[in-house]
C-alpha positions in Angstrom: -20.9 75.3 -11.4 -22.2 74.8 -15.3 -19.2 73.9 -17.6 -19.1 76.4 -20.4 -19.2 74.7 -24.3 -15.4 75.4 -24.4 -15.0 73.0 -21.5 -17.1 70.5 -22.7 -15.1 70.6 -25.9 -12.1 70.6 -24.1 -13.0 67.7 -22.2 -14.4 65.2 -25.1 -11.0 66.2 -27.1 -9.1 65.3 -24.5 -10.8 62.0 -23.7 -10.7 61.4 -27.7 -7.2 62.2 -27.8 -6.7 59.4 -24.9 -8.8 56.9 -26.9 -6.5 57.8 -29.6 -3.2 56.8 -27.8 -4.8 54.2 -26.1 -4.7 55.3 -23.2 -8.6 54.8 -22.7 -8.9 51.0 -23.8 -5.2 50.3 -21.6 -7.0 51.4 -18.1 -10.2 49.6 -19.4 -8.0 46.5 -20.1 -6.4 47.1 -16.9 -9.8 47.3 -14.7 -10.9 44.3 -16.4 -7.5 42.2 -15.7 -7.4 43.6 -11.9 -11.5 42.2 -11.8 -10.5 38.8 -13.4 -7.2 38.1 -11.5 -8.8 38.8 -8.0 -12.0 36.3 -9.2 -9.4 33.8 -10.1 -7.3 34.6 -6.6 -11.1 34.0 -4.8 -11.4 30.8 -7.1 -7.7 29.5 -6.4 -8.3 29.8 -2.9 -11.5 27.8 -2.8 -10.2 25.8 -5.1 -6.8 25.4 -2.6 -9.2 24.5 -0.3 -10.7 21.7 -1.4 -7.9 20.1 -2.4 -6.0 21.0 1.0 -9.5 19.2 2.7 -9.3 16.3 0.1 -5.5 15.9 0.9 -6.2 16.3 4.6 -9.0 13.2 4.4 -6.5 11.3 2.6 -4.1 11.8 4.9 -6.4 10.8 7.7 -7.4 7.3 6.1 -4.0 6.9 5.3 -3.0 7.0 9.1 -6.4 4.6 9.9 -5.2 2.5 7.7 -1.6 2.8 8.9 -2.6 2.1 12.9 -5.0 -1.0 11.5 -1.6 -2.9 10.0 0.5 -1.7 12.4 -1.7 -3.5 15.3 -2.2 -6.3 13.5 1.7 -6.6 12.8 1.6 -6.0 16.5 -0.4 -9.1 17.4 0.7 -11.1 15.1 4.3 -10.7 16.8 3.3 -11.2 19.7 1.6 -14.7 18.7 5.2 -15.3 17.0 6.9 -14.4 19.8 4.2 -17.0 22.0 5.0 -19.9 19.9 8.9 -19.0 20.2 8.5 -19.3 24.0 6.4 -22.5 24.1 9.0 -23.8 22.2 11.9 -22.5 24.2 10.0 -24.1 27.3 10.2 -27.2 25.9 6.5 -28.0 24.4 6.8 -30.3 22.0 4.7 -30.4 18.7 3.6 -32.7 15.9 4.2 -32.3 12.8 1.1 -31.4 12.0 1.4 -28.6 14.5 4.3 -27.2 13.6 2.6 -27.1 9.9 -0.3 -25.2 10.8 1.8 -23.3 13.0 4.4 -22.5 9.9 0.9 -21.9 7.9 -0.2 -19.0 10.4 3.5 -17.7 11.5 4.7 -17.2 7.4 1.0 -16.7 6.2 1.2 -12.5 5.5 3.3 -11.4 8.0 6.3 -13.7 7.9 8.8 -11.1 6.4 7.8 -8.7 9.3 8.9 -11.2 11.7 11.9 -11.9 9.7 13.0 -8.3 10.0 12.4 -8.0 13.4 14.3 -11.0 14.2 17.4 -9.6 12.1 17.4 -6.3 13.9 17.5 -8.5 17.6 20.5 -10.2 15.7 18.7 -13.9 16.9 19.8 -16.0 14.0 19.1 -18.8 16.2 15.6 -18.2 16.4 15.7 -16.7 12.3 17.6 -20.4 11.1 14.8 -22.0 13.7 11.6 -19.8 11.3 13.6 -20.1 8.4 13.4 -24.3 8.5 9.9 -23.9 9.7 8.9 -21.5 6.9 10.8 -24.2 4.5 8.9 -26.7 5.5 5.9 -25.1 5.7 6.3 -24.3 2.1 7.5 -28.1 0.8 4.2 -29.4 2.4 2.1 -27.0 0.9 3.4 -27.5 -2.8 3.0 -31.5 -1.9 -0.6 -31.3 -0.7 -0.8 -28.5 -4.2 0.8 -30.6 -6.8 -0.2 -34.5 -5.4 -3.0 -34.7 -7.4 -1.6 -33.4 -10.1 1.4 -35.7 -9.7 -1.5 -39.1 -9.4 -3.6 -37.8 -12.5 -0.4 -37.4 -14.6 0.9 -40.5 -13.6 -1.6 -42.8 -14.1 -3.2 -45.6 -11.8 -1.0 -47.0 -9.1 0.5 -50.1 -10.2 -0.5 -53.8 -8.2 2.3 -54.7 -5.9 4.5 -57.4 -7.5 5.5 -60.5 -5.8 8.9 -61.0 -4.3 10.3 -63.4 -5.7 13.1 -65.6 -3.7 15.4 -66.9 -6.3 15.7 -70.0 -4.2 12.5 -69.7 -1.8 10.4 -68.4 -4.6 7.6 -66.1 -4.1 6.9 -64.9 -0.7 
């Protein structure tokens, strides 16, 4: 049905009048807000997403990288708890031995051993790695520092003569 000129009128008044209160430019406002928060909803969620798959990756290496140390803490107490055995049997070692030995047991992993030994309560076996570890230690800062010790010191002086004070010099 054709709108007579009076509707018309009546309409563009009315819509003026809205302008006029602000009606118009509120709804406009309000289209425009409802368009940019659901584009930032859609961004937030791929934006959630990546950093859930990040977080997810991280997580992942973090648990590789978790089993790795935790089998090689694994085998490495097992070798400690080999050497403890050998020596429970009765297998004696050289010094050297029970250096290199002390070298490997304490290298990364001695405070891991030292825990677990704790826990067991076998402060026979703790006293027995603590010496070890001790001495282990002492020979390494001799080997370090020797050197040092000889260049700081100077040449070694000749050997002197005994001297008897009734034989003289022998």
């Amino acid at each position: 049905r054709g709108r007579t000129c009076q509707e018309e009128d009546l309409q563009r008044l009315w819509v003026q009048q809205r302008e006029a209160d602000g009606w118009g430019h509120t709804e406009q406002e309000a289209h425009v807000q409802r368009l940019l928060m659901v584009q930032q909803q859609e961004e937030d969620g791929r934006a959630h997403t990546q950093q859930e798959e990040h977080d997810q990756r991280l997580w992942v290496q973090q648990r590789e990288a978790d089993g790795r140390v935790r089998t090689e803490q694994q085998a490495h107490s097992q070798r400690l708890w080999a050497v403890q055995e050998q020596e429970e049997n009765g297998r004696a070692h050289t010094e050297q031995e029970e250096h290199v030995q002390a070298q490997h047991v304490f290298a990364p992993w001695h405070s891991v051993a030292l825990e677990v030994l704790c826990r067991a309560a076998d402060w026979e076996r703790l006293h027995h790695l603590a010496v070890l570890e001790m001495h282990a230690r002492a020979q390494l800062a001799a080997e370090a520092l020797g050197p040092l010790w000889r260049a700081l010191r100077g040449p070694e002086p000749a050997p002197r003569a005994i001297v008897h004070p009734l034989l003289g010099p022998t």
